[in-house]
CHARMM-style PDB file with segment names, atoms N, HN, CA, C and O in Angstrom:
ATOM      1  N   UNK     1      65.466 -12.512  83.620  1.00  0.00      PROA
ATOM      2  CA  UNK     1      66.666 -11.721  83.432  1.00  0.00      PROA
ATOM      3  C   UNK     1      66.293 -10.247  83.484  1.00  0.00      PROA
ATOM      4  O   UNK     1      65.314  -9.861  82.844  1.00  0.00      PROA
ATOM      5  N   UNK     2      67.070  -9.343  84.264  1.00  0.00      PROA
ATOM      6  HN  UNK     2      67.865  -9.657  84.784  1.00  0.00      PROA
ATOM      7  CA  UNK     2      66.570  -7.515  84.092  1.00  0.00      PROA
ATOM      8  C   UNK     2      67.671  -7.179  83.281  1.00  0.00      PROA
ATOM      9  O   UNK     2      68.887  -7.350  83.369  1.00  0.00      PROA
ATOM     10  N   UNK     3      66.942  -6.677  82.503  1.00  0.00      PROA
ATOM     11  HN  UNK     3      65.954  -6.539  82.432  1.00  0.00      PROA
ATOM     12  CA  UNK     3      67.506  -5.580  81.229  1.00  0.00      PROA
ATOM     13  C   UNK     3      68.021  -4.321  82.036  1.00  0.00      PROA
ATOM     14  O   UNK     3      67.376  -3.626  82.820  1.00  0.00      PROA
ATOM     15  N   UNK     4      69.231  -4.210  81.683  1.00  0.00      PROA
ATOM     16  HN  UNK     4      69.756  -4.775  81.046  1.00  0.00      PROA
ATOM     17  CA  UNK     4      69.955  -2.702  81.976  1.00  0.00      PROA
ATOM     18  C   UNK     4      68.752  -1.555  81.182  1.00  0.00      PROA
ATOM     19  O   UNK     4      68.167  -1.832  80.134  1.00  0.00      PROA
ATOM     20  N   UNK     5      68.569  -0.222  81.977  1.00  0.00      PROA
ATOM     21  HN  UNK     5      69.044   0.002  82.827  1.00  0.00      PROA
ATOM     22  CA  UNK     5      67.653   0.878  81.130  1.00  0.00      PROA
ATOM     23  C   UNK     5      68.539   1.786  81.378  1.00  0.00      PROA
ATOM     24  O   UNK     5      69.044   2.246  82.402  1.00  0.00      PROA
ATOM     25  N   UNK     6      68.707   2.077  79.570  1.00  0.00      PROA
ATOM     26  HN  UNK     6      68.297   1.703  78.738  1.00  0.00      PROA
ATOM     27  CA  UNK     6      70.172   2.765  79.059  1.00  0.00      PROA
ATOM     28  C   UNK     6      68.942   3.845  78.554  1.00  0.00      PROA
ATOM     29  O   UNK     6      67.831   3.612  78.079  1.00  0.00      PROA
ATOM     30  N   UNK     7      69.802   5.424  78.945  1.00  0.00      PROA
ATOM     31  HN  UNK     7      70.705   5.613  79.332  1.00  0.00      PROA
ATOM     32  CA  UNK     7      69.592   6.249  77.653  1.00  0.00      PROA
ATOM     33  C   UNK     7      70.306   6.327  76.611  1.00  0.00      PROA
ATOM     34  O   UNK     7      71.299   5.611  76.484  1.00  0.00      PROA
ATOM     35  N   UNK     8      69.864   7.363  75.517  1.00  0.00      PROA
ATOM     36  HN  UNK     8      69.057   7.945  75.620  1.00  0.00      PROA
ATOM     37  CA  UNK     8      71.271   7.126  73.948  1.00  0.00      PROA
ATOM     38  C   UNK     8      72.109   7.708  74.942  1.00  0.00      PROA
ATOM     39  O   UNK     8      73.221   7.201  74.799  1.00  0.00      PROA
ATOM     40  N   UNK     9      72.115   8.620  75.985  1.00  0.00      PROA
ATOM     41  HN  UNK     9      71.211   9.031  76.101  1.00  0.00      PROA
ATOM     42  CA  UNK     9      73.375   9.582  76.274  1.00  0.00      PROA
ATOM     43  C   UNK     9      74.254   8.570  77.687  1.00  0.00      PROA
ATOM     44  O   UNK     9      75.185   8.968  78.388  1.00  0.00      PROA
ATOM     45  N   UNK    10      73.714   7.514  77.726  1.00  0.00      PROA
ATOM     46  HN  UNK    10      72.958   7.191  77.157  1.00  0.00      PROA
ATOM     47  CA  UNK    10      74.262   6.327  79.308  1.00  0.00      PROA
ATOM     48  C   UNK    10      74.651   4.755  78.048  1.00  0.00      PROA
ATOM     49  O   UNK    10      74.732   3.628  78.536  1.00  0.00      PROA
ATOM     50  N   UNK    11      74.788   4.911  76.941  1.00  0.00      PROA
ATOM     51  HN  UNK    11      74.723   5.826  76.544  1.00  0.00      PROA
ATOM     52  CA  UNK    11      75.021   3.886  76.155  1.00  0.00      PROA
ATOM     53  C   UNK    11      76.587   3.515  76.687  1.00  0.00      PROA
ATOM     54  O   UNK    11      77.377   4.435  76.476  1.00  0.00      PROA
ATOM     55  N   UNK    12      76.944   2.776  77.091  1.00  0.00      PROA
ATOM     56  HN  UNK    12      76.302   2.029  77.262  1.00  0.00      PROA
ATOM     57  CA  UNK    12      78.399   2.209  76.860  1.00  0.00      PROA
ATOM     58  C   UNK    12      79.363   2.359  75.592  1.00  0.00      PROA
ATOM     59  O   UNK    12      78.784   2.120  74.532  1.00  0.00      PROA
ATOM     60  N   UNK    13      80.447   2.638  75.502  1.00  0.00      PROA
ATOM     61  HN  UNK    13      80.917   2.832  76.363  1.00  0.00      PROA
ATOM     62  CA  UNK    13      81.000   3.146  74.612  1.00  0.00      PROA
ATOM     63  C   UNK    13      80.543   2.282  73.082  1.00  0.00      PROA
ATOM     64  O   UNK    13      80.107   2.577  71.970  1.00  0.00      PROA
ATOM     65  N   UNK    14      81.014   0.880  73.951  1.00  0.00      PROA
ATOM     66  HN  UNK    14      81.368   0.640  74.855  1.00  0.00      PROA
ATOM     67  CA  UNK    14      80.924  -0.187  72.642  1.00  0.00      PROA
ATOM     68  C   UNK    14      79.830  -0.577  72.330  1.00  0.00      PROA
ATOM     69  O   UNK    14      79.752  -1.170  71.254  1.00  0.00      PROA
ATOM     70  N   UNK    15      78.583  -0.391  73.148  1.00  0.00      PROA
ATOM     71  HN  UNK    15      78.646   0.091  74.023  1.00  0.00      PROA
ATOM     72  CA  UNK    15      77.115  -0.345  72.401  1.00  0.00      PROA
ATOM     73  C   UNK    15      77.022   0.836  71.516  1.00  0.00      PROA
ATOM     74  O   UNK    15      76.310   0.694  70.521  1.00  0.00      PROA
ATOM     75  N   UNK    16      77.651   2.061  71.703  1.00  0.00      PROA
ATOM     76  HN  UNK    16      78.229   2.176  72.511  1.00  0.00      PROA
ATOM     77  CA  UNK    16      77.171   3.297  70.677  1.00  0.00      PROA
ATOM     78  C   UNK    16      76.942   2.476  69.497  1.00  0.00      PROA
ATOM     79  O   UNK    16      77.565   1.459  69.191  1.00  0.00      PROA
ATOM     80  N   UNK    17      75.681   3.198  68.665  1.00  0.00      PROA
ATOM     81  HN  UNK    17      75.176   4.024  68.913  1.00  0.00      PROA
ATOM     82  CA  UNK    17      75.372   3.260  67.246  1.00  0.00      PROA
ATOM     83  C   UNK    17      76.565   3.842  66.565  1.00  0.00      PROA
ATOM     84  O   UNK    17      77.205   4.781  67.039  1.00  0.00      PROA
ATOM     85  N   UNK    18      76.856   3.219  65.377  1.00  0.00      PROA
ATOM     86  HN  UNK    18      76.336   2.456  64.993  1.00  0.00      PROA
ATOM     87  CA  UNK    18      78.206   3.431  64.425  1.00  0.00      PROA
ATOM     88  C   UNK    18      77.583   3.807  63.824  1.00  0.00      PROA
ATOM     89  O   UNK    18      76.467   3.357  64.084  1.00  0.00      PROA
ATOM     90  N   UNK    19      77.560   4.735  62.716  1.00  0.00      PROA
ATOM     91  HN  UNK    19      78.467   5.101  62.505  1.00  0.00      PROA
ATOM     92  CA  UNK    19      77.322   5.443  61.216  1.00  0.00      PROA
ATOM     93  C   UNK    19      78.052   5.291  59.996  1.00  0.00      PROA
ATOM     94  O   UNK    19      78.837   6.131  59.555  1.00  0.00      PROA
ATOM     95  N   UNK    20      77.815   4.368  59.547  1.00  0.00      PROA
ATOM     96  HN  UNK    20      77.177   3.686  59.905  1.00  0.00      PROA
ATOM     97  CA  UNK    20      78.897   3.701  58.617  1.00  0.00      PROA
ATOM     98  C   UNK    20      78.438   4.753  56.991  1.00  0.00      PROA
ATOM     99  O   UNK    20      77.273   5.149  56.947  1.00  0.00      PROA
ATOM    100  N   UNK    21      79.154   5.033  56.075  1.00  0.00      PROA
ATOM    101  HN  UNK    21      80.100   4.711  56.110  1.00  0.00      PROA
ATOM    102  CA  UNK    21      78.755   5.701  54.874  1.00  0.00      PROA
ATOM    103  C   UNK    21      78.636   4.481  54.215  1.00  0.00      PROA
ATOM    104  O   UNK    21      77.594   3.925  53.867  1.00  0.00      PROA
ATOM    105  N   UNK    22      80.061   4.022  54.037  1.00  0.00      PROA
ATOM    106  HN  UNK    22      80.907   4.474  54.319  1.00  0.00      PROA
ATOM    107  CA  UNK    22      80.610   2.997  53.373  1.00  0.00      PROA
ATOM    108  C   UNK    22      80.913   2.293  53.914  1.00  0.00      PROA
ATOM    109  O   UNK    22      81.587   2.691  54.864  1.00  0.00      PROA
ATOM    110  N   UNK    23      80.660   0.277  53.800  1.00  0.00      PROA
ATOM    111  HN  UNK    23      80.113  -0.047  53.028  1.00  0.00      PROA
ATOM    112  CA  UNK    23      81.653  -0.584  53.972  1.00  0.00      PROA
ATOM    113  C   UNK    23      81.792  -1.484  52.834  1.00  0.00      PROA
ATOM    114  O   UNK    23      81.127  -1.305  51.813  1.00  0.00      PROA
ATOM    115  N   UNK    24      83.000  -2.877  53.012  1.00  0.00      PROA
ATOM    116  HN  UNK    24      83.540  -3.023  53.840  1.00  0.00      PROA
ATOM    117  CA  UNK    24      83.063  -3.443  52.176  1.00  0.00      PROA
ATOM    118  C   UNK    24      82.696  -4.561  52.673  1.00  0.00      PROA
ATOM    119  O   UNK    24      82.567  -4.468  53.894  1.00  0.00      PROA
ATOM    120  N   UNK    25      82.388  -5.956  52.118  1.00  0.00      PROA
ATOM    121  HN  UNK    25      82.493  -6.032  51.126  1.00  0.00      PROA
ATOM    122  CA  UNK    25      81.790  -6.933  52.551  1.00  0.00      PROA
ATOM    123  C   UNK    25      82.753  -7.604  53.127  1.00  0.00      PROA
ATOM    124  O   UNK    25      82.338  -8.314  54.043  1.00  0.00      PROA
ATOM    125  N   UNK    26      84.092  -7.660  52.906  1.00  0.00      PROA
ATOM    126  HN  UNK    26      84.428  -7.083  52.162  1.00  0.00      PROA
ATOM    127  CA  UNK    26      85.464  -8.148  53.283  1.00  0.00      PROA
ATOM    128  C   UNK    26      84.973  -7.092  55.382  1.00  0.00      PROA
ATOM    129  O   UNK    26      84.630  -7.669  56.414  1.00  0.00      PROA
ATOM    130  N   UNK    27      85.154  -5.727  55.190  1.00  0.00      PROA
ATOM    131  HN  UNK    27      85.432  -5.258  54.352  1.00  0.00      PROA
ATOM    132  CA  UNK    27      85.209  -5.294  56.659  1.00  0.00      PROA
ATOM    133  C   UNK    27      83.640  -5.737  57.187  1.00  0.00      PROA
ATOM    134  O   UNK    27      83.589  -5.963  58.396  1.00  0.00      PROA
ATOM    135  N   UNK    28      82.707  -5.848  56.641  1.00  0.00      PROA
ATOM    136  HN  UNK    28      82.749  -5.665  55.659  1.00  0.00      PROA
ATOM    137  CA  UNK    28      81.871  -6.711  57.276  1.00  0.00      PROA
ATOM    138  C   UNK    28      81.622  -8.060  58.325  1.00  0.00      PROA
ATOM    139  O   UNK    28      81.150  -8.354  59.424  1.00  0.00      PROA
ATOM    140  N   UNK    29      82.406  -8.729  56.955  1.00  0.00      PROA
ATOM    141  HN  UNK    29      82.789  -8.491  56.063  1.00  0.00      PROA
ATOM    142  CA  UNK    29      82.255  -9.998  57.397  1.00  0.00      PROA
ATOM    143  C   UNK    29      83.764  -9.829  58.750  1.00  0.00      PROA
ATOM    144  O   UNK    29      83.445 -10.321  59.833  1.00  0.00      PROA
ATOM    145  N   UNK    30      84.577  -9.488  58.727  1.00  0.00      PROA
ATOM    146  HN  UNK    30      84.836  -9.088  57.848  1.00  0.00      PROA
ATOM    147  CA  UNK    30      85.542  -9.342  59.741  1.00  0.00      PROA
ATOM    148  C   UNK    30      84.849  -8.476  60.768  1.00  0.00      PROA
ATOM    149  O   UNK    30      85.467  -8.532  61.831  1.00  0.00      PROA
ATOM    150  N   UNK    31      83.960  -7.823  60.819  1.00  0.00      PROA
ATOM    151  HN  UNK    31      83.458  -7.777  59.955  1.00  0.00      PROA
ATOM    152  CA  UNK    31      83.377  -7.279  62.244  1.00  0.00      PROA
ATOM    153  C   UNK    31      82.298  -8.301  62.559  1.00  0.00      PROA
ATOM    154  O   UNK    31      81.776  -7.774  63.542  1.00  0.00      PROA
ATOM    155  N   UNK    32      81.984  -8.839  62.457  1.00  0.00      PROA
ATOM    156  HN  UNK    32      82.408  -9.267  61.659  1.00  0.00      PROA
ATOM    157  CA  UNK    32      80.948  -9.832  62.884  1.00  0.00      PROA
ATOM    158  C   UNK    32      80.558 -10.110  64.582  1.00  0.00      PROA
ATOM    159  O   UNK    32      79.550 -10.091  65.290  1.00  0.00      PROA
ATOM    160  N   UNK    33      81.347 -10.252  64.662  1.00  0.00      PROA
ATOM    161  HN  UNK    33      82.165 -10.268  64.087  1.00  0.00      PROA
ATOM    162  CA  UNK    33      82.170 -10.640  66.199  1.00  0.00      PROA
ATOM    163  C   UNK    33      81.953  -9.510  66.938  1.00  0.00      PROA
ATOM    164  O   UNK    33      81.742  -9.825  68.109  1.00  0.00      PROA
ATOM    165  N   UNK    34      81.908  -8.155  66.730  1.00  0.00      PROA
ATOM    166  HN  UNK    34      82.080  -7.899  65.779  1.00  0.00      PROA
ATOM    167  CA  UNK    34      81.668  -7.169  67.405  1.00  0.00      PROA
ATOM    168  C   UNK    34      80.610  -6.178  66.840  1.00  0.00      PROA
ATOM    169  O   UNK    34      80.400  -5.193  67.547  1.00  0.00      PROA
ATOM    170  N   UNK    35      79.965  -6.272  65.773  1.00  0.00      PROA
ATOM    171  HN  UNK    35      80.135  -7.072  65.198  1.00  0.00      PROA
ATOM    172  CA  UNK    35      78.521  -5.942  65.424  1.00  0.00      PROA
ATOM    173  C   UNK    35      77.877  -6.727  65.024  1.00  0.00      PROA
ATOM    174  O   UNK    35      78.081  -7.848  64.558  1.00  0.00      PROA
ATOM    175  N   UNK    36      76.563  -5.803  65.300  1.00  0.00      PROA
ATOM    176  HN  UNK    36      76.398  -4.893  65.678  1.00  0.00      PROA
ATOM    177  CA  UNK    36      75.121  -6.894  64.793  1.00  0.00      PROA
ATOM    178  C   UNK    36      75.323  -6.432  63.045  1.00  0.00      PROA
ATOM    179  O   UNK    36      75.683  -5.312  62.684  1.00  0.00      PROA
ATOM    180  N   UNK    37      75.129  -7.117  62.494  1.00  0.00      PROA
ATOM    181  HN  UNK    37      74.836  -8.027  62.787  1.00  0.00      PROA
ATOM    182  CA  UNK    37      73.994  -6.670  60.721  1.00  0.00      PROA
ATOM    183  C   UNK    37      72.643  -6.545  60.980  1.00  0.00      PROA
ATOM    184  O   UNK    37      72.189  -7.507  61.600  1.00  0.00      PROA
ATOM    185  N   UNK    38      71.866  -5.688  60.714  1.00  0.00      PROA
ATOM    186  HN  UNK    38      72.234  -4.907  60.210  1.00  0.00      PROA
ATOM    187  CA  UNK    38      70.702  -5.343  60.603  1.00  0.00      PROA
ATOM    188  C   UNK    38      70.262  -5.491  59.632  1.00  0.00      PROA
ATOM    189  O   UNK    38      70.638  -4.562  58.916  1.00  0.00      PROA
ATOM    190  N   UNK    39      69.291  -6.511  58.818  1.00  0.00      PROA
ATOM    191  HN  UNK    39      68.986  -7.266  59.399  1.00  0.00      PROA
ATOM    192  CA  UNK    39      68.505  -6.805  57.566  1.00  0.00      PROA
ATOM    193  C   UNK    39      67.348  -5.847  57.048  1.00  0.00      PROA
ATOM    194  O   UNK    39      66.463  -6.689  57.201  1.00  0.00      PROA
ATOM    195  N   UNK    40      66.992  -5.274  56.791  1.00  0.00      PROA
ATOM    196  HN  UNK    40      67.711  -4.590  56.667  1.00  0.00      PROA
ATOM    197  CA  UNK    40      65.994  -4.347  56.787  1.00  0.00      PROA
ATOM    198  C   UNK    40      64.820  -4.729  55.805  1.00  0.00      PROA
ATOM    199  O   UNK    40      63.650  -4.376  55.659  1.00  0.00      PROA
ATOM    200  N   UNK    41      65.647  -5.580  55.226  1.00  0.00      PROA
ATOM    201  HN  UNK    41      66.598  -5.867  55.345  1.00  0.00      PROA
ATOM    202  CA  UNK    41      64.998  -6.022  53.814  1.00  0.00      PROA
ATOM    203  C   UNK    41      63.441  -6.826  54.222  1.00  0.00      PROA
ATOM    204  O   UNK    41      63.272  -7.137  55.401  1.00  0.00      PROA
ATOM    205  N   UNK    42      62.283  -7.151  53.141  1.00  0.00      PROA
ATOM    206  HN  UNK    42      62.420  -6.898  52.183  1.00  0.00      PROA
ATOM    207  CA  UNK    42      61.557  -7.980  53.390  1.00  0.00      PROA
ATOM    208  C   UNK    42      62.217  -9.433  53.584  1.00  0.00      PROA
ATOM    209  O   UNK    42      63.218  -9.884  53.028  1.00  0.00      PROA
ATOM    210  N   UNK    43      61.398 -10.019  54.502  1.00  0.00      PROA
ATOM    211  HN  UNK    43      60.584  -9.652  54.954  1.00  0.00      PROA
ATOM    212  CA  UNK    43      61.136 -11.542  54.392  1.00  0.00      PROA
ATOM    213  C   UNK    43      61.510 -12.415  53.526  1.00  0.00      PROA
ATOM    214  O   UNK    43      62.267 -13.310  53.899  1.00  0.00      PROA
ATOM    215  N   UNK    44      61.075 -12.359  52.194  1.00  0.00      PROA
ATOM    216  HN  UNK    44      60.460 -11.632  51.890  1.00  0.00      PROA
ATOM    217  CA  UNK    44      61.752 -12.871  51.298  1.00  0.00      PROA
ATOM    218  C   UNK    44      62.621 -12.625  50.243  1.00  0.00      PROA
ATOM    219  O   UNK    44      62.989 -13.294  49.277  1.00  0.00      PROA
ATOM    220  N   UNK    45      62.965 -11.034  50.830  1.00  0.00      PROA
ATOM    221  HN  UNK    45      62.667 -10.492  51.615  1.00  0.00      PROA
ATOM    222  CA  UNK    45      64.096 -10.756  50.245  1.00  0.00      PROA
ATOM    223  C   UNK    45      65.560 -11.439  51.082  1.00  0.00      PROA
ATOM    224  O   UNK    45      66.530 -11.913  50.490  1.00  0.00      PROA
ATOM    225  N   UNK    46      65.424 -11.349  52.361  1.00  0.00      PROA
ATOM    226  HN  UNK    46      64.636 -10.964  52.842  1.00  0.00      PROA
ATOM    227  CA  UNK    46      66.361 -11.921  53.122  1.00  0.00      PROA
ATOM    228  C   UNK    46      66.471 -13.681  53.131  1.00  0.00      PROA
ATOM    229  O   UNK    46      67.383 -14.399  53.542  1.00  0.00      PROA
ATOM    230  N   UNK    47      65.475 -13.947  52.657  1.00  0.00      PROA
ATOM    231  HN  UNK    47      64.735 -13.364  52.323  1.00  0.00      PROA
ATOM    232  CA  UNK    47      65.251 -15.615  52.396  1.00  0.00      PROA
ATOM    233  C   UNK    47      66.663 -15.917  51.221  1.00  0.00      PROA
ATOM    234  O   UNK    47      67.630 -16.675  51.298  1.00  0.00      PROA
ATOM    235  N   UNK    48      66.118 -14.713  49.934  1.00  0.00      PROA
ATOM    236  HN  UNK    48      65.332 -14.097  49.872  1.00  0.00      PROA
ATOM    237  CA  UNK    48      66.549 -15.123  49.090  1.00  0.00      PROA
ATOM    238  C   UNK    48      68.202 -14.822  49.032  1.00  0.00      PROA
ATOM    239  O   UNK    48      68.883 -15.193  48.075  1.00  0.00      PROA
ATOM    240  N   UNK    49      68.632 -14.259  49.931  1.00  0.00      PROA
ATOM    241  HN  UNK    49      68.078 -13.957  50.708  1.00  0.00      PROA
ATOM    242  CA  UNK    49      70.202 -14.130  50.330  1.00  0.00      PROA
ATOM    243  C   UNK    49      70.570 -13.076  51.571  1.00  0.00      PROA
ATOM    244  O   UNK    49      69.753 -12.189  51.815  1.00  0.00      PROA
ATOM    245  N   UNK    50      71.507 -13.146  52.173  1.00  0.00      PROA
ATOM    246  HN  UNK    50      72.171 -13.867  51.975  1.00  0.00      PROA
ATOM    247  CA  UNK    50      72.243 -12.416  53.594  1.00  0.00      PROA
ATOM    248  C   UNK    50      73.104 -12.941  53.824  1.00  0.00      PROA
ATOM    249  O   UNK    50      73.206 -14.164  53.728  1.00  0.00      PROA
ATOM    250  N   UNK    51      74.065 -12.105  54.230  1.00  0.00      PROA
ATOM    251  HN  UNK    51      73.983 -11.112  54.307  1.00  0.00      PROA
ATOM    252  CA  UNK    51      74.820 -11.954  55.182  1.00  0.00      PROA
ATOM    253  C   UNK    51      74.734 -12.989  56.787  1.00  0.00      PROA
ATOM    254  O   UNK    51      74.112 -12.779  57.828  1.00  0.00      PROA
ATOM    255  N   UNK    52      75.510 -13.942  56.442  1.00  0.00      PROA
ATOM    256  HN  UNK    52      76.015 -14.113  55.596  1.00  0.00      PROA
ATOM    257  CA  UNK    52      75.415 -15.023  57.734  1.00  0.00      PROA
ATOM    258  C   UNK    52      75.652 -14.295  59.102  1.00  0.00      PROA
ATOM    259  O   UNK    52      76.755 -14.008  59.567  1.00  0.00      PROA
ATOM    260  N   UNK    53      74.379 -14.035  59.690  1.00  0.00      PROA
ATOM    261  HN  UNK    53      73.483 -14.268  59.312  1.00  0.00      PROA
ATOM    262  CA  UNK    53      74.619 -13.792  61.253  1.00  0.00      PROA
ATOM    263  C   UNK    53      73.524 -12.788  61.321  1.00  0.00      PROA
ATOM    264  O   UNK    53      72.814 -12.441  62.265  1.00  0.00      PROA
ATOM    265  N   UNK    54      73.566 -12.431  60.147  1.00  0.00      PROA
ATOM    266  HN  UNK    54      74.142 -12.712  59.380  1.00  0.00      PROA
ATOM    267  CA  UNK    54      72.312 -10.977  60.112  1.00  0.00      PROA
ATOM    268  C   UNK    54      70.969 -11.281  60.817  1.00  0.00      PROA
ATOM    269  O   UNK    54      70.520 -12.419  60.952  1.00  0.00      PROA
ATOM    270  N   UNK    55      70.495 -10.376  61.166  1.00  0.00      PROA
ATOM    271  HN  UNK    55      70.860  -9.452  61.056  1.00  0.00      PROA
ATOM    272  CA  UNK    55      69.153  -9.778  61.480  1.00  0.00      PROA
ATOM    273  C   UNK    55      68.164  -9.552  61.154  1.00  0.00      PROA
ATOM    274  O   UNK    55      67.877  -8.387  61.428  1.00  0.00      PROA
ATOM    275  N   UNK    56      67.300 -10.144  60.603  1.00  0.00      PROA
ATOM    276  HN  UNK    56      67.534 -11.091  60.380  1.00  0.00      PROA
ATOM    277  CA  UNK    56      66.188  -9.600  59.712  1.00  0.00      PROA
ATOM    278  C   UNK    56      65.197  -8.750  60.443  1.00  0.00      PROA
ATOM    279  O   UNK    56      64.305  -9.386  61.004  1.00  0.00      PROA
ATOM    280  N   UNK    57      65.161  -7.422  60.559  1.00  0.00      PROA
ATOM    281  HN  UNK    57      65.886  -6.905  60.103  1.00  0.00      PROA
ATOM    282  CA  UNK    57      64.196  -6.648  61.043  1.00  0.00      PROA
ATOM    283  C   UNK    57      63.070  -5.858  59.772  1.00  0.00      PROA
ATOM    284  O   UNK    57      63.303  -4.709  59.395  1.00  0.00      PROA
ATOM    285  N   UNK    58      62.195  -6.446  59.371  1.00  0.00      PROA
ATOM    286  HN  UNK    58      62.005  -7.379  59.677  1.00  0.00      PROA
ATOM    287  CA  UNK    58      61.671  -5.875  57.979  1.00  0.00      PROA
ATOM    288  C   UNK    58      61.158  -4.840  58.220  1.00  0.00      PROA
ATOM    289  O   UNK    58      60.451  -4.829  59.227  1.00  0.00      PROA
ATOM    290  N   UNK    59      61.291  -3.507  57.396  1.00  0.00      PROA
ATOM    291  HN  UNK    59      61.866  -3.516  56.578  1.00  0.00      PROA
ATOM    292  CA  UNK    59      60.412  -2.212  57.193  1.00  0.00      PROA
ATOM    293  C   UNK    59      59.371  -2.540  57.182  1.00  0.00      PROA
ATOM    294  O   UNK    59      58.533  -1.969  57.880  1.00  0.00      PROA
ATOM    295  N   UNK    60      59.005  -3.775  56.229  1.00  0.00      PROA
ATOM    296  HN  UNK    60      59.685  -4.238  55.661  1.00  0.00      PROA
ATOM    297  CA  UNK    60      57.719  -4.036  54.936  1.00  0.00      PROA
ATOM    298  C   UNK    60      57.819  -5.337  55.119  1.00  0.00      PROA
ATOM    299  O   UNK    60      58.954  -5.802  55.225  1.00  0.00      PROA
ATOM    300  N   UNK    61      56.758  -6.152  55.190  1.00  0.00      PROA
ATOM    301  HN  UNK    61      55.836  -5.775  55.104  1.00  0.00      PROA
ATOM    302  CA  UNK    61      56.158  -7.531  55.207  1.00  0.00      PROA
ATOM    303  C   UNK    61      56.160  -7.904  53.707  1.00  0.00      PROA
ATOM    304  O   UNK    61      55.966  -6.926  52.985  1.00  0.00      PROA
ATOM    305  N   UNK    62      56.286  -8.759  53.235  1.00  0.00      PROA
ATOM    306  HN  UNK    62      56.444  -9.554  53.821  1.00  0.00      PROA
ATOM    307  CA  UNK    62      56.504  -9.071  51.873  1.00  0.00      PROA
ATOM    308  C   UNK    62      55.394  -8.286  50.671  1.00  0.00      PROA
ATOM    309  O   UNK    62      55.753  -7.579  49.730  1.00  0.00      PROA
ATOM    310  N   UNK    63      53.829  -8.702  51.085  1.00  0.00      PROA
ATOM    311  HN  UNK    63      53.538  -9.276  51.850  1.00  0.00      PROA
ATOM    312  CA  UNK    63      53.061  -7.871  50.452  1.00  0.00      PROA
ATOM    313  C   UNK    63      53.024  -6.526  50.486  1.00  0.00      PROA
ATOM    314  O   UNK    63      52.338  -5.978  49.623  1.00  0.00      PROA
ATOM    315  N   UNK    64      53.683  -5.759  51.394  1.00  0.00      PROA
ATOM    316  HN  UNK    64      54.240  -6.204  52.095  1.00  0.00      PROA
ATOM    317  CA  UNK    64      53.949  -4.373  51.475  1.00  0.00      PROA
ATOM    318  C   UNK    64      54.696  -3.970  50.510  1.00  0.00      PROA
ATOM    319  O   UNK    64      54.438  -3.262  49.537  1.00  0.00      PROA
ATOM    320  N   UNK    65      56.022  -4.674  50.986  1.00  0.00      PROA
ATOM    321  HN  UNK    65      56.232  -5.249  51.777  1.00  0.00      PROA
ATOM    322  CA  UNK    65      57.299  -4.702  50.411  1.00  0.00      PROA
ATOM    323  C   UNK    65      56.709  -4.700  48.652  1.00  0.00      PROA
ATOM    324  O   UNK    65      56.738  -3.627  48.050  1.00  0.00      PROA
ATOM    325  N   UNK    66      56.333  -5.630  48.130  1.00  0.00      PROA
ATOM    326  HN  UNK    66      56.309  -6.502  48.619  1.00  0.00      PROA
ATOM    327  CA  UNK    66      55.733  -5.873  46.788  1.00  0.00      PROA
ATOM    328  C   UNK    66      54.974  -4.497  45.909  1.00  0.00      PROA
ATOM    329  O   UNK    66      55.060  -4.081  44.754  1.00  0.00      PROA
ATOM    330  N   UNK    67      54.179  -4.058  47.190  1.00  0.00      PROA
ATOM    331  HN  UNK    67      54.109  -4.396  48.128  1.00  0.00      PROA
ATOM    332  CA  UNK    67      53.642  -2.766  46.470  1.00  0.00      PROA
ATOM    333  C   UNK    67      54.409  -1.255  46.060  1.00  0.00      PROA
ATOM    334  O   UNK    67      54.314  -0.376  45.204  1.00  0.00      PROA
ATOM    335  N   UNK    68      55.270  -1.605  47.338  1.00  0.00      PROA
ATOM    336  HN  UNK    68      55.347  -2.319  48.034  1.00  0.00      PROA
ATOM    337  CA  UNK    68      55.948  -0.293  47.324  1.00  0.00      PROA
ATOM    338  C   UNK    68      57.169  -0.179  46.175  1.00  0.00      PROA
ATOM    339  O   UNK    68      57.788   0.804  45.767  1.00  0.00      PROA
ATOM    340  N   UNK    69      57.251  -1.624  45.824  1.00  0.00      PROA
ATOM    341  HN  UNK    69      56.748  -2.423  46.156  1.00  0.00      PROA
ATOM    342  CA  UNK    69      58.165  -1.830  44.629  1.00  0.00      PROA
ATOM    343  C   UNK    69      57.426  -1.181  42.860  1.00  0.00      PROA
ATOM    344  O   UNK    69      57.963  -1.062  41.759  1.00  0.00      PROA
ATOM    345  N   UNK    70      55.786  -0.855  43.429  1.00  0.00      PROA
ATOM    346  HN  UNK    70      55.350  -0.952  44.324  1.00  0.00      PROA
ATOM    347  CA  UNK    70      55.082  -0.475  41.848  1.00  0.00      PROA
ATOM    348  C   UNK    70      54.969   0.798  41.895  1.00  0.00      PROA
ATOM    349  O   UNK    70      54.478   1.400  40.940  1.00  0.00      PROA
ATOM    350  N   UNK    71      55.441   1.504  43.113  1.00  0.00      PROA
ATOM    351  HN  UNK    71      55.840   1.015  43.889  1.00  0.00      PROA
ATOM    352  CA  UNK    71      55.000   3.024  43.093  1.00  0.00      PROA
ATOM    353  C   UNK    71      56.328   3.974  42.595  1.00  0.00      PROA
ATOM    354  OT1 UNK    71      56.214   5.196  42.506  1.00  0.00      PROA
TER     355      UNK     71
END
């Protein structure tokens, strides 16, 4: 399959990045269908609950994640 090569400034309207401040889990779960969720969380933080459909992309690998929780 070839991947389209987009710049940020050739993004399609409806791919643009959104900047959300605030949402509620109610407008969440109703955009589903037209955004991704991005998980950011560790591994087993996302184990231990999410958002159905989400993404888990981790900052921090669990033992990371763990340390950075003592500093």
């Amino acid at each position: 399959m070839k991947r389209a090569r987009w710049s940020r400034s050739t993004l399609p309207a409806q791919c643009s990045p959104k900047m959300l401040s605030y949402v509620t889990f109610d407008e969440i779960e109703s955009s589903l269908d037209r955004y991704t969720v991005v998980d950011v969380r560790s591994p087993k933080e996302y184990a231990d609950s999410t958002i159905v459909g989400a993404v888990n992309i981790p900052l921090f690998p669990d033992a990371e994640r763990a340390h950075v929780g003592t500093l």
